[in-house]
N, C-alpha and C positions, 0 to 999 in steps of 0.2 A: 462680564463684557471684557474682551479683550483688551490691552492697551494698546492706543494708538501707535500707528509706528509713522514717521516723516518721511518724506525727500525732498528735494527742492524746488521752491513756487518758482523762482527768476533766475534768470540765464546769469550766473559768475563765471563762466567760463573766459572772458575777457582779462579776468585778473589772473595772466599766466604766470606770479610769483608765488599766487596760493594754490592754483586749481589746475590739477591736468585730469582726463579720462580713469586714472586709476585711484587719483584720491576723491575722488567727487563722490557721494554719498551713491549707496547701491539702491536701485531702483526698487519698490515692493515687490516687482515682479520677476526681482534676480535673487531674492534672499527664498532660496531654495534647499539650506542646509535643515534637517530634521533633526531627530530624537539620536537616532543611530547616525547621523554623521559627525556629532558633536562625539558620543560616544568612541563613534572609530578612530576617528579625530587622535582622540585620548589615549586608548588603548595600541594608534602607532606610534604615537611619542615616547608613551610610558614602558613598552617593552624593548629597551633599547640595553647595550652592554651597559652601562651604568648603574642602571635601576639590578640590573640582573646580577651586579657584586655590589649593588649598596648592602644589605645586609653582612657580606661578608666584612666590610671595613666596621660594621660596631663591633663586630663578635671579636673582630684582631682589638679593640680597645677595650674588650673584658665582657663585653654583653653578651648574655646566652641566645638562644635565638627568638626566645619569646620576647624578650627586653627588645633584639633590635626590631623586630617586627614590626612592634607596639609604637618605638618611637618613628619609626617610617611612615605610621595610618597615619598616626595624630598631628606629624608634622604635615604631612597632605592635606586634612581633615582641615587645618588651622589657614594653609596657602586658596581652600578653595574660597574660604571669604572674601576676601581682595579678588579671586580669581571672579566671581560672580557682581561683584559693583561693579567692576570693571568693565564684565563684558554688557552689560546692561547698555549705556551710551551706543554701542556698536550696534546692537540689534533694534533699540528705539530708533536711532539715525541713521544707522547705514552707514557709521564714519571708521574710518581705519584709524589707530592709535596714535599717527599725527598729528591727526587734524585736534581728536578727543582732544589732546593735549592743550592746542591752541586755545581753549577755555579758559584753561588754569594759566597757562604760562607766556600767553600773548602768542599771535598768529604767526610773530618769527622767535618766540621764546621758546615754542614748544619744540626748536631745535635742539636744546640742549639739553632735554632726558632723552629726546628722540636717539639722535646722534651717540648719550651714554649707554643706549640701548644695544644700538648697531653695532658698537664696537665688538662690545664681548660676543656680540654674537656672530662674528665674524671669525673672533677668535674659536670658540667652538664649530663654527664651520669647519675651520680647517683641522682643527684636533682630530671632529666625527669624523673627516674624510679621510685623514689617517687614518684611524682604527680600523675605518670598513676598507681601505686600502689594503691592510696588513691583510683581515680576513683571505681576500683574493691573491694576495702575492703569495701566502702559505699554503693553497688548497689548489692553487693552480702548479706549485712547485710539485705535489704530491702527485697531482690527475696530470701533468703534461712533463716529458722527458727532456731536461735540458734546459728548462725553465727558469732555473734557480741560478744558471751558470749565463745566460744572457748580462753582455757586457765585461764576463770577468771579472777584476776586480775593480774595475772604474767605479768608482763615487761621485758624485758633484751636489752641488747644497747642500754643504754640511754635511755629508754624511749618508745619502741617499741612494741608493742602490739605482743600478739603471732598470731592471724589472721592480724593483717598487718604483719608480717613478711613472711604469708601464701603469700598471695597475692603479698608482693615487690617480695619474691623469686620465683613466678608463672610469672610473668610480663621477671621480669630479663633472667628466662633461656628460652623465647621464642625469645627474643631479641638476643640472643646467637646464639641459634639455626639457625634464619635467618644469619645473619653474618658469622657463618662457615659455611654455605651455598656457599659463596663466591659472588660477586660481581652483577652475572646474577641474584641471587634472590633478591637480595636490585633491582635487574632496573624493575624484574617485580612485586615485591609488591608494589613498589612507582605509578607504572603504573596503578594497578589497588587501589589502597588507595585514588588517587587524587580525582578523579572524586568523588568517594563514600563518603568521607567527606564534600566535596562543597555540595553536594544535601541533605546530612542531617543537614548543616546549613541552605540552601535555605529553605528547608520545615520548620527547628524550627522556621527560621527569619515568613517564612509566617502566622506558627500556634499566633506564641506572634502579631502578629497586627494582627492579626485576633480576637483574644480574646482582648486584650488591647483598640479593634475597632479604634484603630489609633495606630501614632509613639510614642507616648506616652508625657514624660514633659523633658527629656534631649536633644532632639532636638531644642528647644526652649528658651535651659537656656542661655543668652547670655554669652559674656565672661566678668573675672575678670579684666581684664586689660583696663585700662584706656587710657594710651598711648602708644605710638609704643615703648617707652622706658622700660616700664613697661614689654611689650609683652619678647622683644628682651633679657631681662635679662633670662626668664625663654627659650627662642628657642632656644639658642644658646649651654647651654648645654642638650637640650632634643633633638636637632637635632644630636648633636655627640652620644649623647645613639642611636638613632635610627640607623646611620651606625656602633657603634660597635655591633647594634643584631645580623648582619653576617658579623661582619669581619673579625671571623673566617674564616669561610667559602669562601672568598675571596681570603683567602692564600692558603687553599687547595684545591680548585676547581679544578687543575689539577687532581685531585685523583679523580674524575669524568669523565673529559672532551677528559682525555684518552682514552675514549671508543668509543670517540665520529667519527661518519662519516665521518665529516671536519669541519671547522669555521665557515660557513655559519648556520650549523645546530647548534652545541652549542649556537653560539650567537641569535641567532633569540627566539632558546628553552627558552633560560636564561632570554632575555629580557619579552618576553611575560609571563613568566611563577614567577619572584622575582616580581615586583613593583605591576603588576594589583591583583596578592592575598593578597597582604600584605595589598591594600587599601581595597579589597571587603572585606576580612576576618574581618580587623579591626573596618569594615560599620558594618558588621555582629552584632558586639561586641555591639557596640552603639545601634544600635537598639532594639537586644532583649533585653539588660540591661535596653533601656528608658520603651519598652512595659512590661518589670518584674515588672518596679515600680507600675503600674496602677492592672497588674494580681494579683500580690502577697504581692501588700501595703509596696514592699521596692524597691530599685534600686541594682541587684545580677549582679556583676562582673563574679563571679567565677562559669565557667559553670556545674563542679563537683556539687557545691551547688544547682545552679539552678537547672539542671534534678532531680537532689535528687526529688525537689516538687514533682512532677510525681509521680502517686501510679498506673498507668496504665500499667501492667506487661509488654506488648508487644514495649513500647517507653519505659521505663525503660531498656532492656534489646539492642536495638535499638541505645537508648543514650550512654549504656556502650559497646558497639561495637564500636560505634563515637568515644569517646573518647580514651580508647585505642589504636584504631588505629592510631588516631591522635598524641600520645606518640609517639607509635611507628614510625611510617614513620618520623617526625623527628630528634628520638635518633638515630635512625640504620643509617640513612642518617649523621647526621650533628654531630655527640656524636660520633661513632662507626668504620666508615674509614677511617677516618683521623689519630687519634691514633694508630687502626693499624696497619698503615703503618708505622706513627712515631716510632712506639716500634720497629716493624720489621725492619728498618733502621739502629737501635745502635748497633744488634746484627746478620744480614742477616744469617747468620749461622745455628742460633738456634733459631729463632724467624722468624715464618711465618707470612702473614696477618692473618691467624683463630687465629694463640697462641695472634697476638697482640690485637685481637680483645677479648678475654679471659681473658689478664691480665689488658683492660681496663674496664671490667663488673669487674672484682676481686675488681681494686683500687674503683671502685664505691661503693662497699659496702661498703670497707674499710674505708674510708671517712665519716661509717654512715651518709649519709643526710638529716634525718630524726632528726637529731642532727643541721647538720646546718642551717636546715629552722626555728630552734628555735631560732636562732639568725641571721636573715636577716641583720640587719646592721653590722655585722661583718665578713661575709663570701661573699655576692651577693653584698651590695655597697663598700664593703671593700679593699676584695681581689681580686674579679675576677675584679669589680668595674674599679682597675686599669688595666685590663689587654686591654684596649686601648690603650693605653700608650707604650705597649709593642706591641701589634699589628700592630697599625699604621708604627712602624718606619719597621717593619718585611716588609710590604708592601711595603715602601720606597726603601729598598734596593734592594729586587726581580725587583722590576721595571723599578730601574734606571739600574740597571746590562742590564737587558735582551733587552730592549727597545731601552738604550740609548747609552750604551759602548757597548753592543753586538751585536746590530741592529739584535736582536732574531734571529741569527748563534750561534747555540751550537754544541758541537760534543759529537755526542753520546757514540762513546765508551769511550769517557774519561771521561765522567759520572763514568764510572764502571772501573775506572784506577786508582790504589794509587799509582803509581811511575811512572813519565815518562811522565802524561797526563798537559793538562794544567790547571786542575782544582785541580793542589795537591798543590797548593802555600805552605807554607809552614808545612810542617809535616801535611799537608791537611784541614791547618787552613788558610783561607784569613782573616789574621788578620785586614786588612785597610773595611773590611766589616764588621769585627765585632767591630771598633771603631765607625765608622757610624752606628751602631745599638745603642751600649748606648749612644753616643750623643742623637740620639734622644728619645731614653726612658730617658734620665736625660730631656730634655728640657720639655716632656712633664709631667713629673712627681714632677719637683721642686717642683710647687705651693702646692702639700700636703704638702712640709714643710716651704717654703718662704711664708706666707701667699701673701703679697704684689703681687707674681707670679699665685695669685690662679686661674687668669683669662687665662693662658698658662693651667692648669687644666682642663676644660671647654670647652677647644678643642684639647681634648689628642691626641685624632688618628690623626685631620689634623695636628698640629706643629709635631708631633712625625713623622707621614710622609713626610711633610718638610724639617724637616732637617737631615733625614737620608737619603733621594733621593740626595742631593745637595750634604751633605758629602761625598756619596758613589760615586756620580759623580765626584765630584775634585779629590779625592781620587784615582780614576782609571782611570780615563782618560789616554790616553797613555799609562798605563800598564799593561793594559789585553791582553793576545794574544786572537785573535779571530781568529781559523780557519774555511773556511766554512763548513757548514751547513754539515754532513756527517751520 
């Protein structure tokens, strides 16, 4: 027998502090996402520039390419567990990762992972829009005569070319446009992006050993490490980067899974569709980068750069359709409704999901990131760097709430209740969840200043998830009222 799934018996729409049209819980007969939309879902986030040089940044720290592989599945493998309790709440309820939140952390507490959510991922909005920027300012310099020299040598923010400014702002308002689309258009562009970018890796992967007439010399190169001690200093914090690449995403997965049929189909979509691209994409990476070395007399990461070689107008143009689109499908996806939702949550009133999705392109620009990628050590290891730290223990608490003290009974209208419900603890702050939140961001965050602790650093998200699950479970045990399921 299936498990039930809820929506809501009585009208809360009156309480416009908690409840507008786009956070209200999705009707049965809107949760329309399947097997393969969960999977396409997956497979446009996970084929994105990043995924496609993760492998390359273990191999630059000594890992051969089996080592970095292995630690790319496993760190996947480890993120889909959180990635699936998580999404569990969304597709029994229909609630987007705001509201989930409201549970654990009081119906105005649940602003404060919400809101640590939106940020960074604001910040990577505007990063993704750069990257997929640059794609189009290089490929359109190549394909159109004169393109490169628009404006001269004018600059302005920081540093900004007036044709890439052409181009971030062409990128940014289609990304927009998609988004206040609303929801149905993110599940069918994902659906049709997936497939289309996997087949135009498949083909490059095949044309580079085609030319290369093998795999080329990085398949071969063995690893730096000598012993398992040696290995294990460098996996243990390359295996926590790998589960913070979507730990975001882990915590807002209900702002998907909402949609979804039932549990059966999210989980299945999810599983097949996270770990097996993250490893083929990442194979992807290795190999054409080993066969560049042999075509093009270097070893090219960066697949921008690589198609650049190409003077063949029809794969020139071909490449820069791949690669945008590959921006795309995972900004709008993984950058874009989550925030949001977060924005639209602090103010349900006067902040829809389109305006939240609006004021998160705004803060992207604003951010100039074109600026911050001039200083990677001090923006991407820096700052967002810790935002494991911060996410892990976010994790910890949704988890232990829902799983453990609420044996996942939530009641729905008290989601959208500021007086009277059980989720208003006090002044609609559950204070004893937000002590279990910085417990575990302090624990996993000392080591940036205890050096002696730096190895609690190193595995930010699991002690930060640790000890905020444990916290949050002593902590509540006995004092939550749980009524069923409604």
């Amino acid at each position: 027998m299936p498990e039930q799934m809820y929506e809501l018996k009585r009208d809360v729409s009156q309480n416009h502090r908690l409840y507008n049209k786009d956070l209200a819980p999705t009707q049965i007969k809107q949760r329309k996402w399947g097997t393969y939309n969960f999977a396409a879902l997956w497979i446009g986030m996970a084929h994105c520039v990043p995924t496609y040089a993760l492998a390359g940044g273990l191999i630059a720290l000594g890992m051969d390419w089996k080592q970095a592989l292995f630690t790319i599945t496993l760190g996947n493998l480890i993120v889909l567990v959180p990635m699936l309790l998580n999404a569990h709440p969304g597709t029994k309820y229909g609630i987007p990762f705001p509201v989930f939140a409201r549970a654990s952390f009081g119906v105005f507490g649940a602003n404060i992972p919400a809101l640590l959510r939106a940020i960074v991922a604001c910040g990577w909005f505007g990063i993704n829009t750069y990257i997929g920027s640059l794609a189009i300012d290089i490929f359109l310099g190549k394909l159109v005569p004169g393109w490169s020299g628009i404006g001269g040598s004018l600059t302005f923010a920081f540093g900004l070319t007036v044709h890439g400014a052409i181009a971030f702002l062409v990128f940014w308002a289609f990304q927009i446009f998609i988004i206040i689309r609303g929801m149905d258009a993110v599940r069918v562009f994902e659906n049709w992006a997936a497939p289309f970018v996997i087949l135009l890796g498949l083909a490059l992967v095949i044309w580079m050993i085609t030319a290369a007439k093998g795999f080329g010399p990085l398949l071969s190169q063995p690893s730096k490490f000598k012993t398992g001690g040696e290995f294990f200093k460098i996996f243990i914090p390359s295996l926590t980067g790998m589960v913070g690449f979507w730990a975001t995403l882990s915590l807002n997965i209900p702002d998907f899974t909402r949609f979804g049929k039932g549990q059966k189909e999210q989980m299945i979509g999810q599983a097949i569709g996270l770990p097996p691209t993250m490893l083929v994409f990442s194979a992807f990476g290795v190999i054409i980068t080993s066969a560049s070395a042999i075509v093009f007399g270097e070893a090219i990461w960066d697949p921008a750069t690589l198609l650049s070689k190409f003077n063949n107008p029809i794969t020139l143009v071909l490449a820069l359709i791949g690669l945008v689109v590959a921006s795309l499908s995972v900004n709008i996806a993984a950058n874009t409704v989550s925030p949001a939702n977060d924005f639209s949550n602090t103010i349900p009133k006067h902040i829809s999901f389109k305006m939240g999705g609006v004021i998160t392109g705004i803060i992207g620009i604003l951010i100039m990131p074109w600026r911050l990628l001039a200083d990677p050590s001090g923006y991407i290891f820096g700052w967002l760097g810790t935002y494991s730290g911060f996410l892990g223990p976010i994790a910890g608490v949704l988890i232990a709430d829902y799983w453990v003290i609420r044996h996942t009974n939530l009641n729905l209208e008290d989601l959208y209740t500021e007086k009277g419900g059980v989720y208003g603890f006090t002044g609609g702050f559950n204070i004893r969840a937000i002590i279990a939140l910085v417990a575990g961001v302090v624990v996993a965050l000392i080591g940036t200043i205890v050096k002696p602790l730096h190895f609690l650093f190193d595995y930010a998200w699991f002690v930060g998830f640790a000890v905020s699950f444990l916290v949050q479970w002593a902590l509540m045990t006995g004092r939550a009222e749980v009524k069923p399921a409604v």
